[in-house]
Phi, psi and omega in degrees: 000144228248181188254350189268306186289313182313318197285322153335306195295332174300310184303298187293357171291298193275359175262349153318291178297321173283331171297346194251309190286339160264357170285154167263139177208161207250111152312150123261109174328302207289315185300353212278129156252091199318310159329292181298319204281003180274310163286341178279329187275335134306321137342316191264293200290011150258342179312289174007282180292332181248038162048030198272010160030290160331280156277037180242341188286295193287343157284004166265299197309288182321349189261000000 
């Protein structure tokens, strides 16, 4: 790749990333289910311990 794509990919990564962090979104109180956010947070601290990265990632998206 050229110093001209590298540099695209970048603008657009970040003009991605800040368009997605200004959309607006709404919590609901009524909706929090404990049970899941319970199963997603074992989840997570096992991705964790076996160094899984990823997927400690898309279950933090996911809670």
């Amino acid at each position: 790749m050229n110093r001209r794509t590298v540099i695209f990919a970048l603008v657009l990564a970040v003009v991605a990333s800040g368009g997605y962090a200004a959309w607006p979104r709404y919590g609901d109180l009524r909706g929090f289910e404990p049970a899941e956010i319970a199963e997603l947070e074992t989840a997570m601290w096992r991705d964790h311990y076996e160094k899984r990265y990823l997927a400690l990632f898309g279950h933090l998206y996911q809670m």
